[in-house]
C-alpha positions, 0 to 999 in steps of 0.5 A: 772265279771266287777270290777271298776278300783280302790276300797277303802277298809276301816279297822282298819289296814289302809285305801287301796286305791286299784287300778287295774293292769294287772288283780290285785289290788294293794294297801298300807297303814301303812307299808302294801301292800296289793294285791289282785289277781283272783283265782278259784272261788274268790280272793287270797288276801295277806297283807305283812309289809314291814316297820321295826318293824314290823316283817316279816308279810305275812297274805293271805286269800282265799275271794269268792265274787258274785260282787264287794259289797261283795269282799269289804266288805269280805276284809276289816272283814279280814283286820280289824281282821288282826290288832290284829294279826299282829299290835299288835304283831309286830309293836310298831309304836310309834314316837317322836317329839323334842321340846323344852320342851322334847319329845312329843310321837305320832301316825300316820296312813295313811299319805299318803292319800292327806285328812284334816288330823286328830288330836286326843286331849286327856282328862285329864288332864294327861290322854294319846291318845288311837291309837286303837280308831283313828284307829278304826273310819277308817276314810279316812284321815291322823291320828294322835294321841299324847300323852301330855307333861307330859302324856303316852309316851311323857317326864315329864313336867320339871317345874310342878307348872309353867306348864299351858293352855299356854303351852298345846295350843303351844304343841299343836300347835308345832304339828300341824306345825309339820304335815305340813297340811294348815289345820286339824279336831280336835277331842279334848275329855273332857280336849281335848275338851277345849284344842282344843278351846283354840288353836282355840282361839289363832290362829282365827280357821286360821289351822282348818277345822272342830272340834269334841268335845265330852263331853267338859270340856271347864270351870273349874266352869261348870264343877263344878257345872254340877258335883254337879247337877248329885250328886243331881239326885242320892239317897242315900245321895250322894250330901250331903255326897260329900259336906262333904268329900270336906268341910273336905278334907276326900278323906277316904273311904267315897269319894271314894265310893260316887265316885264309885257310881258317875262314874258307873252312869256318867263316865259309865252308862251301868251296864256292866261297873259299875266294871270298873267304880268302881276300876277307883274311886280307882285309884290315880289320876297322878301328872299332874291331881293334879297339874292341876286339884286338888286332887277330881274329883269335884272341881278344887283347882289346876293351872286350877282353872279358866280355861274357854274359853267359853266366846271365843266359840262365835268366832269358825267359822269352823264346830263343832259338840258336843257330849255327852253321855246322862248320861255324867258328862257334862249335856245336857243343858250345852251342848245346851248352848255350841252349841248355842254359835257356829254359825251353830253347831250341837250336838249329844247325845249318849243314853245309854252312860256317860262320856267316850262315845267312849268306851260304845257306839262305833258304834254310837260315829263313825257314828256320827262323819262320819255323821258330816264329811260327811255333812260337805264335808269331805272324810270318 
């Protein structure tokens, strides 16, 4: 059977650039390599890590295939299904970079691909990258994924109260440097979202190629008021009783059921969800959430009072796409406003989805930004 010369296999455990020698494929990515060579009646393919840390892991697979089609696709279910097998056992694949306001922790994955390499945003503020996610969009580039100052893994911020947007867009920047890429995609969720404008106004756009902004929290005022206009969508009293608990400062039992009823509908909407969404309203918020943010989810009273880089949206001259859930804390017309604001945009809604899109509606977060990168030129 005639095989092409050099195969790409997309999966969870890394993007393999397979290329033919001597009657065999050969590949590697992300401390594996991969070989895949004829037996009867298929293929034998072996993935072994050969990086330390993780562990002397050797994983082969007996694959039949009719063409070329199938021998990709039957590579990379196993591939992907070898991730939580072996990354997750063996690998703690954390980094750190030295700054000068601490150690700031990363991930990177397929760094040697010769793409636009991708950096994850996270949200927050105070939350912390997801690796498993930027993993899992498969996406043919370089990723990378960092966890704030403050955040996850990374060192607490030294100075708290005289931390601020200032300091988040140098980070930010002091990684990107650090990377050492002309250029980059942005993917910047919620806080990440308004984070990632921010450096696109600091620096003119000058190191990025192309952003994706699901669900932005870009105005500390928008987002305000588009939470209280969901509270009025909701029966039972909800506005009137959160404006109650926020006029006198009662975070008691009250708040937090209103909450909980609020994030099973627009943190999460699927009813699969509702449990998880109802112990997050539970859960106390980080120092760096309420110092930056406030001690409620509704109205910011912290450092980022007013936060708002929406007046400099008119200047993003990259490509962007806009994402939101179609039952996300950010509404969708404000979302129309966002994307009316950058020249050549385009937005996405996800149905049946809230705030945390990429949890409830993974296939169609991935496709749409496949989709976009696509579109736009871009290897996926």
């Amino acid at each position: 059977m005639d095989l092409p010369d050099t195969i790409t296999l997309r999966s969870i455990l890394g993007i393999f650039r397979m290329e033919s020698h001597d009657g065999e494929y050969r590949g590697r990515s992300n401390g594996f390599s991969l070989t895949i060579r004829p037996s009867d009646g298929g293929y034998t393919a072996e993935a072994v890590s050969d990086r330390d840390g993780w562990g002397a892991a050797a994983k082969t697979v007996e694959i039949p295939f009719t063409d070329a089609d199938s021998l990709t696709a039957s590579m990379e279910i196993w591939l992907d299904g070898l991730c939580p097998q072996v990354v997750e056992e063996y690998a703690d694949d954390v980094r750190y970079l030295e700054t000068v306001r601490g150690k700031v922790a990363y991930y990177s994955y397929n760094t040697d691909l010769d793409t636009v390499p991708v950096v994850f945003v996270h949200g927050g503020p105070g939350g912390e990258c997801n690796p498993v996610k930027a993993r899992r969009l498969k996406l043919a580039h370089p990723v990378y994924a960092y966890d704030q100052m403050g955040c996850g893994r990374s060192d607490p911020i030294k100075d708290l109260d005289g931390w601020g947007l200032d300091d988040y867009v140098a980070e930010l920047s002091e990684f990107i440097d650090h990377i050492g890429s002309d250029k980059v995609i942005l993917i910047g969720a919620s806080w990440g979202a308004g984070l990632s404008v921010a450096y696109a106004e600091s620096t003119g756009c000058s190191k990025i190629a192309a952003m994706v902004l699901p669900s932005p929290f870009v105005s500390s005022r928008r987002w305000a008021d588009d939470q209280m206009e969901n509270l009025k969508a909701m029966s039972d009293g909800m506005y009137e009783g959160m404006r109650r608990c926020i006029r006198d400062n009662d975070l008691g039992p009250e708040f937090k059921r209103i909450m909980g009823e609020y994030y099973a509908r627009y943190l999460f909407c699927r009813g699969c969800f509702r449990d998880i969404a109802i112990a997050n309203a539970e859960e106390p918020f980080s120092d760096v959430f309420l110092t930056l943010w406030g001690p409620n989810d509704m109205v910011c009273t912290g450092t980022l009072k007013d936060f708002d880089v929406v007046p400099g949206m008119k200047d993003i001259s990259v490509p962007t796409l806009f994402m939101c859930g179609d039952s996300d804390e950010v509404t969708v017309e404000t979302m129309l406003e966002y994307r009316n604001l950058v020249k050549g945009s385009r937005f996405a809604v996800i149905p049946y989805a809230g705030h945390v899109t990429a949890m409830e509606q993974f296939d169609l977060y991935r496709e749409s930004i496949v989709a976009f990168l696509r579109e736009n030129g871009f290897d996926v």
